[in-house]
C-alpha positions, 0 to 999 in steps of 0.5 A, a space after each residue: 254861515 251867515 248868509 244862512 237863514 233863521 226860521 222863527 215859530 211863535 204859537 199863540 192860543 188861536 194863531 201861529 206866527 212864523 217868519 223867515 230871516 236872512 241875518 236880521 232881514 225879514 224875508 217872509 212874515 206870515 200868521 196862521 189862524 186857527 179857527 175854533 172848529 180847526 181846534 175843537 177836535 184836540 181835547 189838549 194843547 200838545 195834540 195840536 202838534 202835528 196839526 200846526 207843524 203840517 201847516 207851517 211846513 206847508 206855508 214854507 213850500 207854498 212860499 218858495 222858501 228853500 229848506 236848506 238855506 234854514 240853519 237855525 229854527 228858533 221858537 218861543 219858549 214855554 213853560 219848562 222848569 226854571 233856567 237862567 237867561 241864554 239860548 237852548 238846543 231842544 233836546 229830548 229832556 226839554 221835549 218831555 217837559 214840553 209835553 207834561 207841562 212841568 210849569 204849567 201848559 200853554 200853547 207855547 208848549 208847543 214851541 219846542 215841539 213844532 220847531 224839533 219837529 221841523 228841524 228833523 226835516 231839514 237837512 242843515 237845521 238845529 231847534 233852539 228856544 231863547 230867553 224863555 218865560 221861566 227864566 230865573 235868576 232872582 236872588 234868594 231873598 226875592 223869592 220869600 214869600 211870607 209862607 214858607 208853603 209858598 216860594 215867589 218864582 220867575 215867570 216873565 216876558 224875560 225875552 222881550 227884557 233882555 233884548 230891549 236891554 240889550 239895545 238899550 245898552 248898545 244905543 248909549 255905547 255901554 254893556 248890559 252887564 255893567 248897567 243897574 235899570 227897571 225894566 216893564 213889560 206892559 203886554 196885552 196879557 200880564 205886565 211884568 217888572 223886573 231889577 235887572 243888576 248888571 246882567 241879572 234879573 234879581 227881582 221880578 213879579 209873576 206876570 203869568 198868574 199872580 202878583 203885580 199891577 193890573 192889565 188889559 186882561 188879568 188882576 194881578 195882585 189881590 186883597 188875599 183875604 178878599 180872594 179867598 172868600 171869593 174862591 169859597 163862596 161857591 160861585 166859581 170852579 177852580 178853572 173859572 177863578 183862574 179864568 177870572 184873574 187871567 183872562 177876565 179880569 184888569 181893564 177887561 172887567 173894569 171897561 168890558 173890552 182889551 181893545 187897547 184901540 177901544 179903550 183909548 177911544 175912551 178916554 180920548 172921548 171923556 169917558 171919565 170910568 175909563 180915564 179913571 181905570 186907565 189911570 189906575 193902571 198906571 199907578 200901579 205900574 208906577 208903584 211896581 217900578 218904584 219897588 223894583 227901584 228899591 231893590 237896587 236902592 235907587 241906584 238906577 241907570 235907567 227905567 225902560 217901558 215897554 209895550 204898544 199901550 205907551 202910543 196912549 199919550 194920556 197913559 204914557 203920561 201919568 206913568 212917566 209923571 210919577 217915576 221920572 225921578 227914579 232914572 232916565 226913562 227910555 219908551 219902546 212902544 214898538 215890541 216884535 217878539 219875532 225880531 228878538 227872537 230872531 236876534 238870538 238866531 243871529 247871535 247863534 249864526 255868528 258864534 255869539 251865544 253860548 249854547 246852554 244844554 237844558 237838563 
């Protein structure tokens, strides 16, 4: 069983990244992008679905990749209703919610769908999801908001945390279920930081479209009397208010880029708005860290970070130089959401992980 194969499938908005795995050894990498007038003649995400699935079955033939060798077809997860951590079979529940969108529609969505979609098609494959965005597990009190009209909820990079705590935990010969840590995802979208207690993630902000620090591309947390205004003074629609907070705000409004290569050169080059904003960035990383220091009352093994914006020395930095007190701080720079998803498909081959139904 272990020599069989894992074929992993992340849709993004514009682009379907898909890879081939034999344990945890690449064995074909491969991004298909879409181009606008590709996509223009579906009105919704989810009629994309025949569309992307055709394609990466046609990659896989083209490539000589052998459909009965695939016995695990893993795929981002996307916005279903609020689970704990751990992998899911794609069933029939979890399609429907796929496609209604019952947290929301993203391309993720899709996830589920194509690898479903795929696995019907070869002869010794299962569809599952892993860790995804909507994992919940935060404690009652983390979830007060201050209106009893509106609950605090989970939605968070939460496969990307719980494979780096995984590592983290191996590389120092402890288990994750024994370690307190903060943990931060500083992604090209939002930034997500969580308190992870001995297997948990009891507190955690919203990094989809609310609360937090700043990013490349989204506003995270506003004066809420300020916002409220702007929702009202007749210059934006709904859609484009949300545009603005997801897409158009953080680095992007302050610089007019979410080159990461862009803005470094930046700063590299003495552009003192730049410093200024990429430093404010890390201040409000910093000060996010340090609340989720203070859910576990300071009693932290360890802060990890990650996500590629650490490679920025200046950065890096100034975010370490303000919560090196809190605990050891750990960089992982390097982020593949490929490989851990791919790590799931493995723990599954070798009858590591407990298969969750969704319902």
């Amino acid at each position: 069983m272990s020599a069989k194969q894992i074929l992993v499938i992340y849709p993004e908005v514009d682009i379907t990244k898909i890879a081939v795995y034999r344990n945890i050894s690449l064995i074909f990498l491969k991004s298909i992008r879409h181009k606008p007038e590709s996509l223009i003649g579906f009105s919704h995400v989810i009629e994309e679905l025949d569309y992307r699935t055709g394609l990466i079955l046609e990659e896989l033939k083209n490539n000589q990749i052998n459909f009965e060798d695939i016995a695990v077809v893993m795929a981002r997860g996307g916005l279903i209703k609020p689970l704990k951590s751990g992998v899911y079979q794609v069933n029939e529940a979890m399609k429907r919610d796929l496609r209604i969108g019952v947290m929301g529609m993203h391309a993720t969505n899709l996830g589920g769908l194509i690898a479903d979609q795929i696995a019907s098609k070869l002869p010794n494959a299962k569809a599952y999801l892993a860790d995804p965005v909507v994992v919940d597990e935060m404690e009652p009190i983390a979830k007060v908001s201050g209106l009893p009209q509106i609950e605090r909820n989970s939605v968070f990079h939460a496969l990307n945390h719980f494979n780096i705590s995984r590592e983290y935990a191996k590389s120092i010969n402890r288990n994750y279920k024994d370690l307190k840590m903060v943990i931060a995802y500083i992604g090209n979208g939002g930034v997500s930081v969580g308190a992870h207690r001995k297997g948990q993630v009891v507190d955690v902000n919203q990094a989809f479209d609310g609360d937090g620090p700043f990013s490349m591309t989204r506003t995270g947390s506003l004066p809420v009397g300020q916002l409220i205004d702007l929702c009202y003074s007749g210059k934006y629609t709904r859609e484009e208010m949300r545009k603005l907070i997801t897409e158009q705000g953080g680095i992007k409004a302050y610089l007019g880029t979410k080159s990461l290569s862009a803005v470094t050169s930046m700063v590299d080059e003495g552009d003192e708005q730049a410093t200024f904003i990429v430093d404010a960035m890390a201040y409000q990383i910093a000060k996010e860290i340090g609340s989720m220091a203070a859910v576990l009352e300071f009693d932290v093994d360890a802060v990890l970070i990650m996500g590629s914006i650490m490679n920025n020395k200046f950065f890096s930095e100034k975010l370490i130089s303000r919560i090196k007190k809190i605990a050891p701080v750990s960089v992982y720079p390097i982020v593949n959401d490929l490989d851990s998803l791919a790590m799931n498909g493995v723990m599954i081959l070798h009858g590591e992980a407990e298969i969750i139904e969704y319902v």
